[in-house]
C-alpha positions as CSV (number, residue, x, y, z in Angstrom):
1,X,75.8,87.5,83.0
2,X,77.5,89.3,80.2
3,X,79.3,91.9,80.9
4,X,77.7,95.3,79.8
5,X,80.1,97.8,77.7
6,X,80.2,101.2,79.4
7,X,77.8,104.1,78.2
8,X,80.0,105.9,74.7
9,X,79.2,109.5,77.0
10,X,80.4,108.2,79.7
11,X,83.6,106.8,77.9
12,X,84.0,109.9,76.1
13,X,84.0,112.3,79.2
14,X,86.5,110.3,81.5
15,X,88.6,110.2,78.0
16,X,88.2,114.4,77.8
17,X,88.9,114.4,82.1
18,X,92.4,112.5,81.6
19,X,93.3,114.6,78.9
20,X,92.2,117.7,80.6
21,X,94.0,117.5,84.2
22,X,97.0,115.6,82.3
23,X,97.5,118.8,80.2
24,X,97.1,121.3,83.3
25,X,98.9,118.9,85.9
26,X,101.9,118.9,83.1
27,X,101.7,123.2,82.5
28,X,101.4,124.2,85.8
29,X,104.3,121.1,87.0
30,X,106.2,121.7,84.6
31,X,105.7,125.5,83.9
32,X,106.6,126.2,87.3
33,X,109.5,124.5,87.7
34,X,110.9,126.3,85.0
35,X,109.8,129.8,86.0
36,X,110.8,129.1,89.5
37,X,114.2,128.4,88.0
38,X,115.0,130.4,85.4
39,X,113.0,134.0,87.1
40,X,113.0,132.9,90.9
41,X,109.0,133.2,90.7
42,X,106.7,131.6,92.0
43,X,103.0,131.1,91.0
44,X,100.5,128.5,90.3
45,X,101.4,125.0,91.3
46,X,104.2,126.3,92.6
47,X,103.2,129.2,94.7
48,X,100.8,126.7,96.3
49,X,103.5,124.1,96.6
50,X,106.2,126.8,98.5
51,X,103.4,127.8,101.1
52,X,102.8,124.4,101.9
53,X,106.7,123.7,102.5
54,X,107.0,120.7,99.7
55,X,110.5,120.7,98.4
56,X,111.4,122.5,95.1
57,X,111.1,118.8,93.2
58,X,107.5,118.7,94.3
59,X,106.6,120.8,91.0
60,X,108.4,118.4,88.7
61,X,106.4,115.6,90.2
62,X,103.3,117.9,89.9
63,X,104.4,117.8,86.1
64,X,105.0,114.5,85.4
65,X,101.4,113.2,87.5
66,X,100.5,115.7,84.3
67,X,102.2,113.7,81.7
68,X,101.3,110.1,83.1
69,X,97.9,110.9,82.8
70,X,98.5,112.3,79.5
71,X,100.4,108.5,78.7
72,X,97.4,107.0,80.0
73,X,94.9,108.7,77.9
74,X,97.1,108.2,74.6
75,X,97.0,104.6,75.8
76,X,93.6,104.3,76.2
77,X,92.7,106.4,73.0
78,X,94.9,103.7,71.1
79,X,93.6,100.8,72.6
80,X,89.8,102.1,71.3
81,X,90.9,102.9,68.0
82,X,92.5,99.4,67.8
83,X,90.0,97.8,69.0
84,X,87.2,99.7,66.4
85,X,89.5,98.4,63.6
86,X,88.7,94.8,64.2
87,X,86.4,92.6,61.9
C-alpha cells in the first residue's frame, strides 16, 4: 500500500504550532531568566516555576525546550522547501 502524504492543512498547522510554542517556550524561558536576574522579579514562566519549587535553571530549560522546537521547525521548513525544489 503506498504510503499517503499528509493533508497540506494539516502540515501547515503542526508547522505554525512548532513555531508558535517554540517562540513563547523561548520568551517566557528565556525572558524570565533574565528578569529574575537582572530585577529579582518574577513572573510568567517563572513565577509559575518558583511556586512550584523548580530550581532557578528550570527557566533556562523552559527557554531552550523554546528554542529546540524553534530548531525543529526551521529543520522541517528546510527539509519541505528542499524537497519542493526537486525535478
Amino acid at each position: 500500500m503506498p504510503k499517503q502524504q499528509p493533508n497540506t492543512s494539516q502540515t501547515n498547522s503542526g508547522q505554525g504550532l512548532l513555531w508558535l510554542f517554540g517562540a513563547t517556550l523561548s520568551v517566557q524561558g528565556f525572558g524570565s531568566a533574565i528578569t529574575e536576574a537582572g530585577w529579582n522579579t518574577s513572573f510568567g514562566a517563572a513565577g509559575l516555576l518558583r511556586a512550584a519549587h523548580v530550581p532557578e535553571w528550570g527557566t533556562l530549560l523552559v527557554g531552550c525546550a523554546g528554542a529546540a522546537l524553534l530548531a525543529t521547525a526551521a529543520r522541517r521548513r528546510y527539509a519541505q522547501g528542499r524537497a519542493g525544489c526537486r525535478p
